[in-house]
Residue, then its C-alpha position, 0 to 999 in steps of 0.5 A: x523434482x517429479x514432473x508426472x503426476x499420479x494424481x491427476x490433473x486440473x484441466x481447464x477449457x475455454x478460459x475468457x475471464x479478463x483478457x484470456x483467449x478461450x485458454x486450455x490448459x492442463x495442471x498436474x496435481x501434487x505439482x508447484x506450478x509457476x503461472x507466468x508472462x510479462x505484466x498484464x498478460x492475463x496470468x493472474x486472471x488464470x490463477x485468481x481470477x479463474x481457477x481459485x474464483x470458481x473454487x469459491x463458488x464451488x465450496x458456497x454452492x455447498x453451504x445452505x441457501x440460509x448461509x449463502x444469502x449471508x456471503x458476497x461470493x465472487x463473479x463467476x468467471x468465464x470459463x466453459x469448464x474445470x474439472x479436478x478443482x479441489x479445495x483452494x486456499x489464495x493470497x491475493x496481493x490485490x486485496x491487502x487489508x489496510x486496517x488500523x485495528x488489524x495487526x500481524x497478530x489478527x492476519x496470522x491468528x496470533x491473538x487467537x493462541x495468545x488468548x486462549x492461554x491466557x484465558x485458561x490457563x491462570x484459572x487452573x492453578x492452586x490459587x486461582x480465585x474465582x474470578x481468574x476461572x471466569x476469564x475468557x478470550x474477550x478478556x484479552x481483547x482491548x475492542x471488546x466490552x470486557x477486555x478494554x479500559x474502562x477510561x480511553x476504551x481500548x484506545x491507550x490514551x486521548x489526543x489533545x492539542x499540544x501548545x507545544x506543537x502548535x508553538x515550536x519555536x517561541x523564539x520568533x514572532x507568531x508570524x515569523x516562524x514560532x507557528x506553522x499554525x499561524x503561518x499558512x494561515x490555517x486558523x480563523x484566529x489569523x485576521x483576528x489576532x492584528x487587530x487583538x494585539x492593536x487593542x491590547x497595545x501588544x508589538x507582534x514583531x516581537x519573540x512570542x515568548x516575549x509576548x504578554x502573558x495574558x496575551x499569550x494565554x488568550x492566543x491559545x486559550x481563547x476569550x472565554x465569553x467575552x467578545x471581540x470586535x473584529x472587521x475583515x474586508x475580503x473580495x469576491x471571487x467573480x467581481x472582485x467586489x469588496x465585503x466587509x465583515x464586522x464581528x463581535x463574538x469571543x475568540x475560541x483560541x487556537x487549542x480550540x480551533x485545532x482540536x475542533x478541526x481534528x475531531x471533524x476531519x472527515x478523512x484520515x489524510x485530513x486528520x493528519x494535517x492536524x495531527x501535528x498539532x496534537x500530543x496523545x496523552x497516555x490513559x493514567x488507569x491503563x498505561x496506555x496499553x488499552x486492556x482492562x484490569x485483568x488482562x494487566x494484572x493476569x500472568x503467564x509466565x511472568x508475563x502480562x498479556x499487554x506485555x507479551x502482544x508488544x513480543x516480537x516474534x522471536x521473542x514470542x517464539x522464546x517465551x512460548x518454549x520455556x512456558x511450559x516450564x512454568x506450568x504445573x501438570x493441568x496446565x502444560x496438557x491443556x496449554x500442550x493442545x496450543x503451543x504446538x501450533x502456536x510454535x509451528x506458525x511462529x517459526x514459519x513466520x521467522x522463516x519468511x523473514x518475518x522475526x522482527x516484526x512485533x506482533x501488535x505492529x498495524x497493517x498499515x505500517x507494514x511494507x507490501x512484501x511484509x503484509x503479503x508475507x504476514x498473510x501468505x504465513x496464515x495460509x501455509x501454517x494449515x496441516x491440511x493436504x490435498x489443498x490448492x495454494x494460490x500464491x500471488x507473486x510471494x516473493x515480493x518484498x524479499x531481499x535475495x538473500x531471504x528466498x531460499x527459506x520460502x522455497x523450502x516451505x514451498x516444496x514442503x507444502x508440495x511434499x505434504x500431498x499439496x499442489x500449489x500455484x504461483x503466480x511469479x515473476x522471478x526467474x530462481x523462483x520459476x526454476x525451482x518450479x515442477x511446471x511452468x504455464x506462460x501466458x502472453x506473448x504480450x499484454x492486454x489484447x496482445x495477450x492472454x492466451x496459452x505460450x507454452x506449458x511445460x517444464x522450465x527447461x521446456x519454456x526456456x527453449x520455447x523461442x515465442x516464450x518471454x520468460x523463457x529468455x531469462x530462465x537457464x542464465x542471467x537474460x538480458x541485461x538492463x541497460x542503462x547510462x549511469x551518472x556521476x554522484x556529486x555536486x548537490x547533496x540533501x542532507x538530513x541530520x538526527x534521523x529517528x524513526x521506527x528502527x531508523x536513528x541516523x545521526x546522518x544521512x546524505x542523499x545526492x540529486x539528480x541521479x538515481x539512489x537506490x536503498x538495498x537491505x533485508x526485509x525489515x532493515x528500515x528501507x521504507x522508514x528511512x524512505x516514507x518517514x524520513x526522506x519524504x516526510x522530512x522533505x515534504x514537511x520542509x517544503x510546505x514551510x513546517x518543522x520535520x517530526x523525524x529529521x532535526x534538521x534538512x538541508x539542501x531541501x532549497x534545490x527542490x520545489x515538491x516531492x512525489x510518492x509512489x507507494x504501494x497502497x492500491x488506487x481505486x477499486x470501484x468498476x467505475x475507476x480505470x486508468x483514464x479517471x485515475x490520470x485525470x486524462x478524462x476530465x481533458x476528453x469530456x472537456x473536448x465532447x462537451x466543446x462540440x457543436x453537438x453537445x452544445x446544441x443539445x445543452x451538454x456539458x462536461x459533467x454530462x459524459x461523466x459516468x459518475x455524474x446523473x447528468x448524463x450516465x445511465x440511470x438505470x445501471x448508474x454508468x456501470x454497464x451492467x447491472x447486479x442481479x441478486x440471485x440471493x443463495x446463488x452467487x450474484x450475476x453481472x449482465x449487460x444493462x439492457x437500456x444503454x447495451x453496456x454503454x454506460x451513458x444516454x443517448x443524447x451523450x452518445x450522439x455526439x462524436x469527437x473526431x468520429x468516436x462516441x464516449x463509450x468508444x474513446x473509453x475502448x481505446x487503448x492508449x496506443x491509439x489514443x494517442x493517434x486520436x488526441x492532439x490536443x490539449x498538450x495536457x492530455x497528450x502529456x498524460x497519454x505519452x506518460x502512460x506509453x512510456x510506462x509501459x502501459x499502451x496495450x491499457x483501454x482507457x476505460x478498464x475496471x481498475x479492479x482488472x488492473x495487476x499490481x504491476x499495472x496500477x503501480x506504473x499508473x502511479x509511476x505515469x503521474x510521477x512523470x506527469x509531476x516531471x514534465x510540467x514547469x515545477x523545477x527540480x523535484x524527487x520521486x519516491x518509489x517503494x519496490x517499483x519493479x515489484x509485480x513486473x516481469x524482467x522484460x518490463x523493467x528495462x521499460x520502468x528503468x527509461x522512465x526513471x532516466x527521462x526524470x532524471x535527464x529532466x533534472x529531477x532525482x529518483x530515490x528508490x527502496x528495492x530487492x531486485x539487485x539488478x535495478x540496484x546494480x545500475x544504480x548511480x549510488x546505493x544505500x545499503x540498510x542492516x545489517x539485519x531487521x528491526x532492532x538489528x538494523x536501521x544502520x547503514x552498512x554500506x553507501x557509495x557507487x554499486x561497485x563500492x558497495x558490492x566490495x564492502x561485505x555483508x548479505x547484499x554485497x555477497x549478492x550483488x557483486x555478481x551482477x555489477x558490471x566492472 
């Protein structure tokens, strides 16, 4: 590795975006350059924030004013200057796209090859009729006017309530278990229907299969227009006063009733709790596949477009090679200028571990590491040189064994008169670089400014340099008491889910579970959908989708989830809206004698509220000046000084501190402040075990780092914990994911204080080091999708590690025997 740089360098002066300290900092050109510092130490702020948000705004300044007023740039950051910034291309893991409708196909550019073989080609064979000749790309895209079915448009069928799913078990009363519908009291039917049955002479103690017909018919169908008189007695809420209502109005039936709940369900989580009820019914003119005619009907190599966007990627990879082989002379010189490509992002993409994923398969059924991945392989598949690659911890979501391709691909790029920049975590991944800038000591104001830069040898002999403790050698090691397996066991049986079909699967409580295997062995499936779905299906009284049976789901009483999807992003949400530890501390200013002469209450020091917020920056603190084809500018809000609240709600003090200034707290000293109420307390102590004190309470939640808001997460999990619930499971996916090896030890402890609670935690992790102190491991495989979803190996991390295989061979090093 060449540390000198001929082609100069990026030098930066007087970095303060976020919590930087006024950085100076040099960046060779032609370089692979780690930034890197414990989490929350400012090194994203210097890689994003900084360097790739100014080459944006360097490359819009370029374009024309008309084009610019068309573009949401980002904030300018806070640096006095950069010079030699060239061209940046970034993938930041805090803006993932999420949509339905976006696939690995649309993220890599797939869908874009794909079409334009499709489109051209066919038109110049022999037999090529007119109609094949007019084909464009719109033709082979199932959203658009041309391309989608002309009966579901595009969506490949129609959900409709299924008697079925809303009936599962006919063998018992209505009441009594044949409807989860009916028993949680879900519909307005439920008081209608006792007094339907006394009318109708029907014994509802009995099986509903062994109902009337005709009953059971207007259960689920309705009455039609004939009425029915029905008289409900309910209390009210404040006085306890008895109503009673009388209607004679037809019963829509329960069909009726759920698909009208589903159709207006205003959020997705909403539209799930009835979609349980509901069965898609697969459009009969385009077999489900949403295309119109002639993307089913047009064939490249035998092969249908419908057919080749359901491909995995090594399949895709198959069929792109052998399709010029089909080809007349016309066709392989226009379909030679595509392939090519088309090829090289494929084998890219397989490089990352990304073979099995199909090509149709959504963003939101992808892991983090596999979203992160997807993107990262559009970015790296350009052949343009002289570019500065942000990578933003490109290692998440990769099993060990998975790391040495990425390294590769890395110093090509290197290699191909490049520069890329690393924002990272993991110490083989930092050696491997040509230059390393760690930024610390510490986090948050115990941060951001410039340890050392140099090589890796050189920051791994710098003593005030965290990360250079765990470069050149193992590092500390994590510390941790394990806990014998036994005793209490969940049991679920028919696992069926994505590439996951288990006929059986035990998982014990009380200890740490940990589930290991390659990127796309089912972890996460076996997680989400089984485990959690499964559990937390049970427990609200309903029948599991993918699990046939639970057992021993008796020993909990709830379930919570700490998953990779990001919390809110608005300047208005941080960690203290987040927890809900705000709602506790307007409750106490709203509870002073201030706020009570002046007529304030807890909505009023809620910045969210127009009671008493800043009208004029709406509680921002700052207001958006539109500089139209220039990029827009945040300044303070000159009517409360970036405040955020009136004067009146300023006034008033808790303990000597106005709103504003219990916000600039961080959580360290928040805790000297509130002694009460317990909850509040609870919240602020669960946030300081996370790791998380050095945090204000008011910061922008746009500022946090992944690593950060996933402990934000971790904190209410422990919050869930400490309250009087009895026994419970946390699920975590990739919890060390964006943490540096110091803060794990930290994660670690809180996963020991829910289990000393008697709690179980149940992880999905690539770091082998949590999986080696691990009470019982999980191992998934042997491979990805359809060559995993098996359990290679389960047991202690000392059985697993002897049993063979790709994680054994990686975690036998780091058991402790």
């Amino acid at each position: 590795m060449s540390v000198s740089s001929p082609n100069g360098a990026i030098d930066v002066v007087g970095a303060r975006t976020h919590n930087l300290r006024a950085v100076n900092v040099r960046l060779p050109h032609g370089q692979v350059i780690a930034f890197t510092g414990v989490s929350g130490s400012g090194k994203t702020s210097l890689a994003i924030d900084t360097l790739h948000a100014e080459a944006q705004l360097r490359y819009l300044e370029g374009l024309s004013p008309f084009v610019r007023q068309f573009i949401t740039p980002k904030d300018r950051p806070r640096v006095d200057r950069i010079t030699g910034l060239g061209v940046t291309l970034a993938v930041d893991q805090r803006r993932l796209n999420r949509s339905p409708q976006s696939t690995v196909a649309t993220l890599t550019g797939l869908d874009d090859y794909l079409r334009l073989l499709y489109s051209r080609l066919p038109g110049l064979s022999a037999d090529a009729g007119a109609e094949l000749r007019m084909l464009s790309t719109s033709h082979f895209d199932r959203y658009s006017a041309e391309g989608s079915c002309r009966v579901c448009h595009g969506n490949g069928g129609t959900a409709c309530p299924d008697p079925d799913k809303v009936i599962t078990q006919p063998e018992l009363p209505l009441f009594g278990g044949a409807s989860t519908w009916f028993a949680r009291a879900n519909s307005p039917e439920h008081d209608v229907l006792p007094q339907l049955a006394d009318q109708w002479d029907v014994d509802l103690a009995q099986p509903w299969r062994d109902l009337p017909a005709r009953f059971r018919e207007t259960v689920l169908h309705g009455t039609g227009d004939t009425p029915v008189a029905t008289t409900t007695v309910t209390r009210t809420r404040r006085s306890s006063a008895e109503i009673t209502i009388e209607r004679n109005e037809p019963l829509r039936g329960a069909l009726a009733e759920v698909e009208r709940l589903y159709r207006s369900a205003g959020t997705e989580s909403a539209k799930d709790r009835y979609a349980v009820y509901m069965a898609v019914l697969v459009c009969v003119e385009c077999g489900g596949s949403g295309y119109a005619r002639l993307a089913r009907t047009t064939t490249l190599a035998g092969v249908t477009y419908p057919e080749i966007v359901t491909s995995d990627i090594d399949d895709l990879a198959a069929w792109a090679t052998t399709l010029p082989d089909t080809l007349n002379p016309a066709q392989r010189e226009v379909a030679d200028m595509v392939t090519a490509d088309l090829t090289g992002r494929l084998s890219l993409l397989s490089r990352l571990g990304l073979g099995h994923l199909q090509i149709n398969r959504t963003a939101p059924s992808l892991s983090g590491g596999e979203l992160q991945r997807t993107r990262t392989a559009a970015q790296l598949s350009t052949a343009l040189t002289g570019v500065i690659f942000v990578l933003d911890e490109p290692t998440a979501g990769l099993h060990p064994a998975d790391k040495q391709p990425l390294r590769e691909i890395i110093a090509a790029l290197r290699d191909s008169g490049n520069t890329v920049l690393l924002v990272e975590h993991d110490p083989d991944l930092i050696e491997a670089c040509d230059w390393v800038v760690d930024i610390g000591p510490g986090a948050g104001r115990h941060g951001g400014r410039l340890v050392v830069a140099g090589t890796p040898a050189q920051v791994a002999a710098t003593p005030e340099s965290v990360t250079g403790r765990y470069l050149g050698h193992d590092g500390p090691r994590i510390r941790r008491t394990g806990r014998a397996v036994g005793g209490s066991w969940i049991t679920l049986s028919d696992v069926d889910v994505h590439n996951v079909r288990l006929p059986e699967l035990r998982v014990p409580l009380g200890v740490l579970t940990c589930l290991t295997g390659v990127s796309g062995s089912g972890k996460s499936s076996l997680l989400h959908g089984a485990l959690g779905a499964g559990l937390r299906a049970v427990l609200d009284g309903d029948l599991p989708t993918t699990v046939g049976r639970v057992t021993g789901a008796e020993r909990l009483t709830w379930i919570h989830t700490v998953d990779q999807q990001p919390i809110g992003r608005t300047p208005r949400s941080n960690p203290a809206t987040y927890t809900k530890a705000f709602d506790a501390i307007r409750k106490l200013f709203a509870g002073t004698g201030q706020a009570a002469r002046r007529g304030l209450t807890a909505s009023s020091f809620s910045f969210n509220s127009p009671d008493g917020r800043c009208e004029v920056c709406t509680g921002y603190g700052r207001r958006l000046v539109e500089m139209h084809f220039l990029p827009d500018v945040w300044v303070t809000c000159e009517t409360c000084q970036g405040r955020q609240f009136t004067a009146p709600v300023l006034e008033v003090a808790y303990k000597g501190l106005a709103v504003d200034e219990v916000l600039a707290l961080t959580v360290e000293e928040a805790i000297g402040v509130f002694t009460e109420p317990p909850a509040l307390v609870a919240t602020l102590d669960a946030l300081r075990r996370v790791g998380l004190g050095y945090l204000t309470l008011g910061q922008s939640a746009s500022e946090l780092s992944g690593g950060e808001a996933q402990r934000l997460k971790l904190a209410t999990a422990i919050l869930y914990g400490t309250k009087s619930r009895g026994p419970g499971l946390v699920i975590l996916d990739e919890p060390i994911t964006g943490l540096h090896p110091d803060n794990v030890q930290t994660i670690v402890d809180a996963f020991d204080l829910l289990i000393r609670r008697g709690h179980t935690v149940v992880i999905a992790e690539h770091d082998l080091h949590v999986a080696a102190i691990s009470d019982w491991i999980i191992d998934m495989g042997p491979g990805a999708g359809v060559d995993g979803g098996r359990v290679v190996a389960q047991g202690t991390p000392r059985e697993v590690s002897a049993a063979g295989g790709l994680t054994a061979t990686y975690l036998e090093p780091l058991v402790v025997r």
